[in-house]
N, C-alpha and C positions, 0 to 999 in steps of 0.2 A: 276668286280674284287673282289668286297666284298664278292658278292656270290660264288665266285670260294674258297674264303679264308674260307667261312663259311661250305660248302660242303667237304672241306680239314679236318678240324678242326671236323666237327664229324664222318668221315670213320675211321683219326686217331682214334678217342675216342671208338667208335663202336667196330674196330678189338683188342684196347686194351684191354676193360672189358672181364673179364675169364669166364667161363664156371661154374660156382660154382652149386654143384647140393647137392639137400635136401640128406639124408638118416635117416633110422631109422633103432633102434635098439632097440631089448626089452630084457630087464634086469630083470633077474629073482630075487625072494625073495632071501634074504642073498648074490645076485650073483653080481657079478661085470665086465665090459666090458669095455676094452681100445680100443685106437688109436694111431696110430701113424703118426708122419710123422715129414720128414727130412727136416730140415733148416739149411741154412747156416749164421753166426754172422750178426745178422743188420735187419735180414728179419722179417717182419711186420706177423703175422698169426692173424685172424679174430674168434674167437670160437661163434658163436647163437644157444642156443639151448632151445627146450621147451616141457613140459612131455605133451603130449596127449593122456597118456589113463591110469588108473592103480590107485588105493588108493586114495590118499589125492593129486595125482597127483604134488609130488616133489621127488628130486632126490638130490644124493652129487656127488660131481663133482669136480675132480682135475689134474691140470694140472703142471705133473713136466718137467726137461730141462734134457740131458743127464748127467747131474753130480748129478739127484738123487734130484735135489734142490727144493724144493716146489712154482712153480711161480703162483698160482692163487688156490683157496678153496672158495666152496659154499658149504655148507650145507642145504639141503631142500627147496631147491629152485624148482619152479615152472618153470621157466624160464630165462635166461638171456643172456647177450654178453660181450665178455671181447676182448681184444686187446693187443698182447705182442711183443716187439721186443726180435729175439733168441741174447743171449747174447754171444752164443759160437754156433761152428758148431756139430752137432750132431741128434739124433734123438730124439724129445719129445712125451711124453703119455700125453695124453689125456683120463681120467678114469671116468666112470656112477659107480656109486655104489649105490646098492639098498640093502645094508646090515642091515637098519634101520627094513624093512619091512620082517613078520613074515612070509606071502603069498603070497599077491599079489602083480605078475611082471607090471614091469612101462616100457608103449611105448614112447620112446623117439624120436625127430624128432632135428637133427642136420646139422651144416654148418659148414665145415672148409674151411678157404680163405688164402691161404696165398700168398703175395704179391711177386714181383721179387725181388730177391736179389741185393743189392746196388750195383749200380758202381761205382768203384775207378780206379782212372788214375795214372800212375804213372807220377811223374814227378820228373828230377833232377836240381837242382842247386848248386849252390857254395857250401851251407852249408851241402849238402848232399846228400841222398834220403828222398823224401817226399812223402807219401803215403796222396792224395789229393781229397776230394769226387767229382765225377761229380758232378755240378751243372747245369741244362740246364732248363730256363725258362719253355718254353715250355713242355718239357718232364711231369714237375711238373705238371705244369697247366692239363695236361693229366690225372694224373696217380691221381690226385683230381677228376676230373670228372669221372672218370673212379671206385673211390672207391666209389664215393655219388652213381651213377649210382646200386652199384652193394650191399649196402646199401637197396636202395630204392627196388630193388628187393627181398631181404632176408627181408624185412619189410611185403611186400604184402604178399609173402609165410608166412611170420608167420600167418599176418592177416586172411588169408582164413583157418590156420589152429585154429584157435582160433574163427575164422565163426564156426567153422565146431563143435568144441566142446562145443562151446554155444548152437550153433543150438541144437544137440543133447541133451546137458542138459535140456532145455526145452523143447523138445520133452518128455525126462523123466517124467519133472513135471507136463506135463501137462498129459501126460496118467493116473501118479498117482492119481491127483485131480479127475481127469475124475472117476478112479475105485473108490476113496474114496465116492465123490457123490453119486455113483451107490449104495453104502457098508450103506451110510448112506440116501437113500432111502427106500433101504431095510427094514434096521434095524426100521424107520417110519411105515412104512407100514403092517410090522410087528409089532410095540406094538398099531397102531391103531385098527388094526384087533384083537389081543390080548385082549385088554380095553374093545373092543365091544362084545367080546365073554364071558369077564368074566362078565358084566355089565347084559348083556343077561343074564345069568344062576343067576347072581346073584336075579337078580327080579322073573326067572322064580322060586325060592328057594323061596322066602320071597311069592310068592303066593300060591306055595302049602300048605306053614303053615298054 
């Protein structure tokens, strides 16, 4: 019976988690790229996002509501995640802006999540109508496991993206060291031979005197 309860309890959880998938977009010098998407009052949206490739690898980043309102600003940020419930129903932006940089475009790698919209029951009594939120244990307990779940997965995506840009960084540094060695083998090897040829001529000079 347990296990029948346990095997219940993660199909729910399993067919709950959504499908959330990476995108990237690359934002040109002085240019600027939105997003959108529609929510209705209550609803939970997710924003992660992290610059991987381009300058000093930051970016500004602003997210407003359909009435124009300014609900979240980063400025030059490298990466982060914010979390907002829609306050009204409409459609919000979601904007990268690379206006900072004079050149060079920044690849950005992003996630939007956004949650199911609340359910409300209606219910009447004496006093009225009452507009009353669902509350269902369960459900809850779900739609928790189901956001950690879906967390932990936008954490490993960043992480292998952040593998991947390190890795590369030092892939960099290390080629660089590698040519500098080369550069300052060279440059050895040449004033020994140098030394040795003026040292030579210089003696072969002081004997013909």
């Amino acid at each position: 019976m347990a296990w029948t309860s346990l095997l219940t309890c993660s199909l729910i959880v399993l067919l709950s988690v959504k499908s959330a998938f990476s995108y990237y977009v690359l934002v040109d010098a002085h240019g600027e790229e939105c997003f959108f998407e529609k929510l209705t009052s209550g609803t939970k949206l997710l924003l992660t996002y992290e610059v991987i490739e381009g300058g000093f690898l930051d970016i500004d980043v602003k997210i407003s509501g359909p009435d124009v309102k300014e609900i979240y600003r980063g400025d030059r940020e490298s990466s982060g995640k914010t979390t907002f419930s829609a306050h009204m129903d409409g459609r919000y932006t979601i904007c990268f802006s690379n206006r900072m940089s004079t050149m060079t475009p920044k690849m950005v790698m992003f996630e939007i999540d956004a949650g199911d919209s609340p359910k409300l029951d209606m219910a009447v009594d004496k006093a009225g109508d009452n507009v009353t939120v669902h509350h269902n244990k369960l459900e809850e307990l779900v739609a928790e496991l189901s956001a950690s779940l879906n967390n932990i997965k936008h954490e490993q995506e960043f992480m292998e993206v952040r593998e991947r840009i390190h890795r590369s960084i030092n892939e960099n540094t290390n080629s660089r060291v590698v040519m500098w060695s080369c550069f300052e083998a060279f440059i050895l090897l040449a004033m020994a031979f140098g030394q040795v040829y003026y040292l030579k001529r210089f003696f072969e000079v002081r004997r013909v005197v």
